[in-house]
C-alpha positions in Angstrom: 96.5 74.7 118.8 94.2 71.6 119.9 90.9 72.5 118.8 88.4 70.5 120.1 85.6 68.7 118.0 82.6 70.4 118.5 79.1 69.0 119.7 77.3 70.1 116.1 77.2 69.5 112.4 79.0 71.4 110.3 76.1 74.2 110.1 76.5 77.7 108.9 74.7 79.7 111.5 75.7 83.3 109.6 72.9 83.7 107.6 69.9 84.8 109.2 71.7 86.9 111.4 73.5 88.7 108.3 70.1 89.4 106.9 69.1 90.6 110.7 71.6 92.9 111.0 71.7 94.2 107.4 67.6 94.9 107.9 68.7 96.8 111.0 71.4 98.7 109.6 68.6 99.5 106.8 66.2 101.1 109.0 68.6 103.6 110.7 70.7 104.4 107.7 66.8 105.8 106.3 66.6 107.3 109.3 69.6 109.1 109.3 69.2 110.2 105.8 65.5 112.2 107.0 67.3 113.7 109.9 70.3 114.7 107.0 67.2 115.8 104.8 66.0 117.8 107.4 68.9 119.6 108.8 70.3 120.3 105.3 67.2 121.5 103.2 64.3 122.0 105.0 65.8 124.1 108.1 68.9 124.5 106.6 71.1 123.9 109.8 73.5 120.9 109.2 75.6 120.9 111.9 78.2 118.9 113.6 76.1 116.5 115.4 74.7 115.2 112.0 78.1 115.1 110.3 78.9 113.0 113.1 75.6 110.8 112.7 76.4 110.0 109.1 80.1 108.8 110.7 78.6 106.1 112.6 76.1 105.1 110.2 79.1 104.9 108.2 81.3 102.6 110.7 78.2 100.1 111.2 77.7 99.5 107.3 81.9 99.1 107.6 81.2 96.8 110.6 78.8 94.4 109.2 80.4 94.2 105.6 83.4 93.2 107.3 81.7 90.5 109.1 79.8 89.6 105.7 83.3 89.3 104.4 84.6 86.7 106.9 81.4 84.6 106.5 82.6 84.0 103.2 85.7 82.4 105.5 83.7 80.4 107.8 82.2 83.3 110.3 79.2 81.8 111.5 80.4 77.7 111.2 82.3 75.5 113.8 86.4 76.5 114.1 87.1 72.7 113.7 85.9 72.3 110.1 87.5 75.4 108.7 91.4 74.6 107.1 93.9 76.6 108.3 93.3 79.7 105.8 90.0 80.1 106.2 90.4 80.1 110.0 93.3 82.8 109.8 91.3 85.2 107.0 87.9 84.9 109.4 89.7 85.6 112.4 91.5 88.9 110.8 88.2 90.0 109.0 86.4 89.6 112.7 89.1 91.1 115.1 89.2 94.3 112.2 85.8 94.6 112.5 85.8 95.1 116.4 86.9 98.8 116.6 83.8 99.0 113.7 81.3 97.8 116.3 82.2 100.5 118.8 82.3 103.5 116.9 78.9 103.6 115.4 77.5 103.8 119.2 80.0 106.1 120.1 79.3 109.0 118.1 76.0 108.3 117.9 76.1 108.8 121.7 78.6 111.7 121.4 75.7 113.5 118.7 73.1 112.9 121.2 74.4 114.3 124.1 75.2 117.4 122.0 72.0 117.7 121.0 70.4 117.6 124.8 73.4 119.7 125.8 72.1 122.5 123.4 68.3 122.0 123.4 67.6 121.1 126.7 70.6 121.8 129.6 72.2 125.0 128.8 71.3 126.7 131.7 71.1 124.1 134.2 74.3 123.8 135.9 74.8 120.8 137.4 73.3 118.7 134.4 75.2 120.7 131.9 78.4 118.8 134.3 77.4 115.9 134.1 76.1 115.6 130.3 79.9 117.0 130.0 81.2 114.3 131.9 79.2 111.3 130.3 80.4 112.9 126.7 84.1 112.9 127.8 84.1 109.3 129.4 82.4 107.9 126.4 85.0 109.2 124.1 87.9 107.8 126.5 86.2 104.7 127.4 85.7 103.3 124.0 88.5 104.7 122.0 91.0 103.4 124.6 89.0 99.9 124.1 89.2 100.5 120.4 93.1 100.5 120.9 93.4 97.6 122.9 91.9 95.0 120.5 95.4 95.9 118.8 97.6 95.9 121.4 97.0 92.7 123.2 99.9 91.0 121.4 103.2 92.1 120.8 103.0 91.3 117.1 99.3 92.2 115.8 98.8 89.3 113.2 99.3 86.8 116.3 95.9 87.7 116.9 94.7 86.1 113.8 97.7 83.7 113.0 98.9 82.2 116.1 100.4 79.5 114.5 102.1 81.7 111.6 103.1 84.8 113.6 103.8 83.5 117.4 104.8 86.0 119.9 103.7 87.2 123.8 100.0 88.2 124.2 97.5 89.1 127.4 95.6 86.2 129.1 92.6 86.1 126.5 90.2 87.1 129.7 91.5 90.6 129.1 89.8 91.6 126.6 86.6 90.2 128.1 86.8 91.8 131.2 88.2 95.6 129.2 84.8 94.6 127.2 82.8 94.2 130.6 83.7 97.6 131.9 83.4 99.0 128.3 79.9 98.0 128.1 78.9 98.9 131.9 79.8 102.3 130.7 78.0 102.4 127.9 75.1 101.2 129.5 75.2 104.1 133.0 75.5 106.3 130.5 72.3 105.2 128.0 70.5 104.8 131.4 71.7 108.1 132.7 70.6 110.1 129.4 67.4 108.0 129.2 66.8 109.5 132.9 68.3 112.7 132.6 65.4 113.5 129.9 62.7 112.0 131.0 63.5 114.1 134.2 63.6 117.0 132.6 60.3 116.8 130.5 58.0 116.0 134.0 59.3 119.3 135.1 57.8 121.0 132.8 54.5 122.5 133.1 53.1 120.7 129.7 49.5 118.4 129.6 50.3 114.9 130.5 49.7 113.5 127.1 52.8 115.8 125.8 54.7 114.8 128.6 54.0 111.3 127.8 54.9 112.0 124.1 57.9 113.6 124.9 59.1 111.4 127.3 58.7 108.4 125.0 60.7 109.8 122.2 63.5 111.2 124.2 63.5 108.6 126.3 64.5 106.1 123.3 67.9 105.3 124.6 66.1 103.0 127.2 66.3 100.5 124.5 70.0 101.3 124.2 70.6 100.4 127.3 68.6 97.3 127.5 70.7 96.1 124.3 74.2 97.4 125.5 73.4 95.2 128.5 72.9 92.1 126.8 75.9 92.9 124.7 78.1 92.9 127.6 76.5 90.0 128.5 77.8 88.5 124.9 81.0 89.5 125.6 82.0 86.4 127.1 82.7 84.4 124.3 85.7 87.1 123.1 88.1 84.9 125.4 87.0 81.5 123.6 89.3 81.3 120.9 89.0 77.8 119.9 85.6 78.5 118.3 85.8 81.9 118.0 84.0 82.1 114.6 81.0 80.5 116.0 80.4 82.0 119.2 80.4 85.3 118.3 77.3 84.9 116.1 75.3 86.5 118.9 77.6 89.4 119.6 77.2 90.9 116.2 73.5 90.7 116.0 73.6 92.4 119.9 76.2 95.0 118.4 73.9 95.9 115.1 71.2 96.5 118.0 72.7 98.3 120.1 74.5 100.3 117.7 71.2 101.1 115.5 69.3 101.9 118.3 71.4 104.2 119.5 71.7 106.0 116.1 67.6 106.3 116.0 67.1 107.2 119.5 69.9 110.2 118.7 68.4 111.3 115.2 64.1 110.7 115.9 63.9 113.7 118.0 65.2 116.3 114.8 62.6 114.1 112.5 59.2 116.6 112.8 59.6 118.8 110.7 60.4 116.0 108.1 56.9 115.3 108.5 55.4 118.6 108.2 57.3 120.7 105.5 54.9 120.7 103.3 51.8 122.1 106.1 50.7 125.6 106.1 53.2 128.4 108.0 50.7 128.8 110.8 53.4 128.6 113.8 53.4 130.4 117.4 56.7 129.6 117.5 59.6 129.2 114.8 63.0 129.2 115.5 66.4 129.0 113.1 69.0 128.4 115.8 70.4 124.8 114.6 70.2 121.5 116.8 73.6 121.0 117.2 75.5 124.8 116.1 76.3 125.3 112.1 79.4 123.8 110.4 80.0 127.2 108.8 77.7 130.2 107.9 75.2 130.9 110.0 74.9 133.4 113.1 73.8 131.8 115.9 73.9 134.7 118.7 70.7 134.7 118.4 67.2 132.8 117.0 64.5 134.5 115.3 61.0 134.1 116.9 57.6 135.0 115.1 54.4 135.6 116.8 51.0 133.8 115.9 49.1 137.1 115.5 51.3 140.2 113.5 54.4 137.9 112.5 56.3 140.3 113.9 60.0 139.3 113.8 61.3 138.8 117.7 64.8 138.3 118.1 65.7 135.7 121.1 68.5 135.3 123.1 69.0 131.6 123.9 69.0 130.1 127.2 68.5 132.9 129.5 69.5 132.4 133.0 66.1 131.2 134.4 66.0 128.7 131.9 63.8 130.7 129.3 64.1 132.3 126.0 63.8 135.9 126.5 62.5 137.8 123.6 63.3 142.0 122.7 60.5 143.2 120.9 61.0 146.2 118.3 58.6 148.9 118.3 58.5 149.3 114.6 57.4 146.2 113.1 58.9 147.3 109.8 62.4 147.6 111.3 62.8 144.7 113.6 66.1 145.3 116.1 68.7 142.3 116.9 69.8 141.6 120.0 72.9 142.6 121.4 76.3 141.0 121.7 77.3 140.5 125.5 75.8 139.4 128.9 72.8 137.7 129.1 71.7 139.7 131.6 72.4 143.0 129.6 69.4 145.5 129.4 67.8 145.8 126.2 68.2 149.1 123.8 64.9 149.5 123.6 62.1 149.4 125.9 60.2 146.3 125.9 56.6 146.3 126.5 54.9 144.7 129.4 52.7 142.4 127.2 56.1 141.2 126.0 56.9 138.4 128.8 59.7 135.6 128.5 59.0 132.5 126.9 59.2 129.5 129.0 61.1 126.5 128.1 58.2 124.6 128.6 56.5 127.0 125.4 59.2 126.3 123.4 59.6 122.2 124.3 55.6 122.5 123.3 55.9 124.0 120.0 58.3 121.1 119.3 56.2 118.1 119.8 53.0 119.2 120.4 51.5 121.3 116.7 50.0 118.4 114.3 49.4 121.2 111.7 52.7 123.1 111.5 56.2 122.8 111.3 57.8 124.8 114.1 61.6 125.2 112.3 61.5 126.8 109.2 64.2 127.6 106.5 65.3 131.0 106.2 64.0 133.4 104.0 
């Protein structure tokens, strides 16, 4: 292998983009642990989507300590100054660490179209499709790439000891251009869910301030898709091998970005009632139906609604046909009925009065985002 001399001094160029991406890393790993907080003590609905949350903050801490790992081989100096052990440790520590930069945006993807699959599109047909769609092309897009960083070589350690372990490999463009159409993906897709919401929230009949609101905070995977662009962009240097542990500097700091924005912009939305557990119970509108459906232990045919006035207990039965949570009101406020297994469209036991009229999704997207003074998801009783 003739590698050339490079234009540089022997400079270490790790460093400050360790500490950047460690800093990053930081942020949504406290994140992730109020949206854990949340879902596990205050409403008492950890679900699948956060166990898969606290998976890919687990693969980017994995991702950057390998990378911290191979700095202490020469990631982040010239190829032509390392000796022939340090280059071959670097390059194994960096090509394991790969499959660890494409997992944490993954699932953190995969747990936020879940949660706008349940809170947002379950009666909308077509988007329900194509959330459905974007979820399943994720998953096969990036696991397949995941698998290819491996199988580029007949012999796996030729990727990191050419010299040692020779044997037949792809044209080293491969892997750039399966990186190219990995990350065009990812990007239609953050731009797609970034649309898809922001869509959805102008539809509804809600002051433009809360539209605004809403909008802005579900519409975080904009950033995601700015920084998965500029990833892809990065991608370049994955077929320059000759100085492979210093071009790739770049590509990790774009990978921490991308792959910690995504985790916030999937975990800020479930963070409000982190903010107001302690405020008085003064809510129009409470629900206990989790974000995402309960690991184990919890019913959830139905969500429990309690009026403003009488606190009443209202049983709802989620996502109604016309896109609206449709409540059965009991006549005896001391023996509140449940709503029946079966059809949406089933007729109620009991009569329901005419002052009792379905709340909109618009109501429900309101008492969300839009009550400084309560919280609307309490734990239950």
């Amino acid at each position: 292998m003739n590698i050339p001399v490079p234009n540089g001094p022997d400079i270490d160029a790790a460093v400050p983009i360790l500490a950047s991406c460690w800093v990053l890393a930081s942020i949504a790993a406290i994140v992730v642990a109020a949206r854990v907080y949340t879902q596990a003590r205050i409403l008492h609905q950890f679900g699948w989507g956060d166990a898969i949350m606290i998976l890919a903050m687990l693969f980017c801490f994995i991702h950057i300590g390998l990378n911290q790992a191979a700095h202490l081989y020469g990631f982040g100096r010239h190829f032509f100054y390392l000796d022939p052990r340090q280059r071959v440790m670097a390059l194994k520590l960096q090509f394991s660490s790969q499959p660890m930069s494409i997992l944490p945006a993954t699932l953190g993807r995969v747990s936020l179209i879940m949660l706008m699959l349940h809170l947002f599109f379950g009666s909308i047909h077509y988007r329900r499709w194509v959330l459905r769609f974007l979820l399943a092309q994720t998953l096969l897009v990036n696991l397949a790439t995941c698998i290819t960083i491996f199988t580029q070589c007949k012999r796996v350690e030729t990727l990191w000891d050419p010299v040692g372990v020779p044997s037949p490999c792809w044209n080293h463009d491969v892997q750039t251009y399966i990186g190219y159409f990995q990350g065009a993906c990812n990007s239609i897709t953050d731009l797609t869910l970034t649309c898809m919401s922001i869509s959805l929230c102008w539809t509804l009949p809600l002051k433009f301030h809360i539209k605004l609101g809403i909008s802005l905070l579900l519409g975080f995977s904009g950033f995601a898709f700015i920084a998965a662009v500029v990833k892809t962009i990065e991608l370049k240097h994955l077929g320059d091998r000759l100085d492979f542990t210093f071009n790739t500097i770049d590509l990790l700091l774009w990978c921490t970005i991308e792959n910690t924005i995504v985790i916030v912009a999937g975990s800020a939305p479930l963070l409000r009632s982190f903010f107001t557990r302690n405020t008085p119970k003064n809510t129009p509108y409470r629900t206990h139906r989790s974000s995402f459906g309960p690991i184990s232990g919890h019913k959830t045919q139905g969500s429990t609604l309690m009026t403003g006035k009488s606190q009443d207990p209202i049983q709802l039965q989620s996502y109604s046909e016309d896109n609206s949570l449709t409540p059965w009101a009991s006549q005896d406020a001391q023996t509140p009925h449940t709503v029946p297994d079966g059809p949406l469209d089933a007729a109620p036991t009991n009569e329901i009065p005419p002052s009792s009229m379905p709340t909109p999704l618009s109501k429900v997207v309101l008492s969300l985002f839009d009550r400084p003074h309560s919280s609307v998801f309490r734990p239950r009783p």
